[in-house]
Each structure stands twice: as C-alpha cells, then as structure tokens.
C-alpha positions in Angstrom: -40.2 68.6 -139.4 -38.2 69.7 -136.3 -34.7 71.2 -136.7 -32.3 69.7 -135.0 -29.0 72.2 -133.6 -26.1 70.2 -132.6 -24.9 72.4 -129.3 -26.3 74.3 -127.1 -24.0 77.1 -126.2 -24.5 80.5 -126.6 -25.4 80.3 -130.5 -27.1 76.9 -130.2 -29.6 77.9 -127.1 -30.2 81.5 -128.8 -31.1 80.0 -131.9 -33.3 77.2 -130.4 -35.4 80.0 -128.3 -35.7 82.2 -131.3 -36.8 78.6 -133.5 -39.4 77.8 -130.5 -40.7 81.5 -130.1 -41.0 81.4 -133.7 -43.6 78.2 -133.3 -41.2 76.1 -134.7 -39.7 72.3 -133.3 -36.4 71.6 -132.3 -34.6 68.9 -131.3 -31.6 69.3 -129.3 -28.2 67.5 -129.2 -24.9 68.2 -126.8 -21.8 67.1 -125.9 -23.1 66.4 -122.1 -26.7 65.4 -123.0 -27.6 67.3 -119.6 -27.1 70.2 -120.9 -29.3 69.5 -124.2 -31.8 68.0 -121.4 -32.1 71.5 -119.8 -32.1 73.9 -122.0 -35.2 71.6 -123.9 -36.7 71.7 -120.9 -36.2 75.4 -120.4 -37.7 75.7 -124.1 -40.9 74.2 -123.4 -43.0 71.4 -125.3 -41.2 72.4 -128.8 -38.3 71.2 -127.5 -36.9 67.8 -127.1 -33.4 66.1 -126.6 -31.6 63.7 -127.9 -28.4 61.6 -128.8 -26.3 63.3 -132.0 -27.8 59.8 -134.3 -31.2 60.3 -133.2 -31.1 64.0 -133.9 -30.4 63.9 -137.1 -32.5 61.3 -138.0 -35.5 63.0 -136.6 -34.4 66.3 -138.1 -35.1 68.3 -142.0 -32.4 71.1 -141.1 -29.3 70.3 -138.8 -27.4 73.4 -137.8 -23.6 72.4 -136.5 -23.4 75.2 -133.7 -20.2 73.7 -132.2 -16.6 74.4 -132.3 -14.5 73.6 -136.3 -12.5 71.3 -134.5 -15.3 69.8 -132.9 -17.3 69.7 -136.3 -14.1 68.2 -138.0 -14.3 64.7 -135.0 -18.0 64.6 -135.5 -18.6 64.7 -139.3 -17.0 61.0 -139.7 -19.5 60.0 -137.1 -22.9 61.5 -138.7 -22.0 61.8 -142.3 -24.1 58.5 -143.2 -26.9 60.5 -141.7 -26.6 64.1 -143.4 -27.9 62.6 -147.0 -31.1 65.0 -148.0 -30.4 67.0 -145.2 -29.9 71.1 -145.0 -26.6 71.6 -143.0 -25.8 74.9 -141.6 
C-alpha cells in the first residue's frame, strides 16, 4: 500500500524521495496539482499524483506535510476518508 503525503514542499518532496529511494510507493497530493504532477514525475515510477480524495483513498499512511492553518480548512474536507488510516 502506497503512502500518500499531502504537499509537496520542502518536507513533503524530501520525504517522498527518501519513501521512493527507500523502494517504497507514494502517492502525491498539492494544493496546485502541477506541482504534485512534477515532483511524481521527478520521482520516477513509484510516484504518482493525485486529487486530495483520491489520495487518501488509495493510501495506508497519509502524512499532512502542509501548513496548521491549512490542515485546520482541509480536515472538514477529508475527515470521512481518514477512518483506519495512520495520520502523521
């Protein structure tokens, strides 16, 4: 199961190149999907992008790597999706 990291700024794209060095799958989500686009195409074949929904839905381990304020608007959004879910 891929992991899914909800930005892709400094801490979101470091983490995803360590996750996809590391063999692992990650599925990438951004405010500007273009950005997600990129970097997952940066990344390689272990890297995809996506919408926030479809993210999550596709994901065993979800790592917020956005702003507090940010996380605040977008947990209303996603919560229906975060059941059996590891959130970091």
């Amino acid at each position: 199961m891929a992991t899914t990291i909800i930005g892709v700024g400094q801490i979101g794209s470091g983490l995803a190149r360590d996750l996809v060095n590391g063999g692992e799958s990650v599925v990438l989500a951004a405010r500007d999907p273009s950005n997600a686009q990129a970097l997952a195409r940066e990344l390689g074949d272990r890297a995809t992008a996506a919408p926030v929904r479809e993210a999550i839905a596709a994901a065993g381990v979800v790592v917020l790597a956005i702003w507090l304020d940010q996380c605040r608007e977008l947990m209303p959004q996603i919560a229906d999706l975060l059941a059996d879910k590891v959130i970091v």
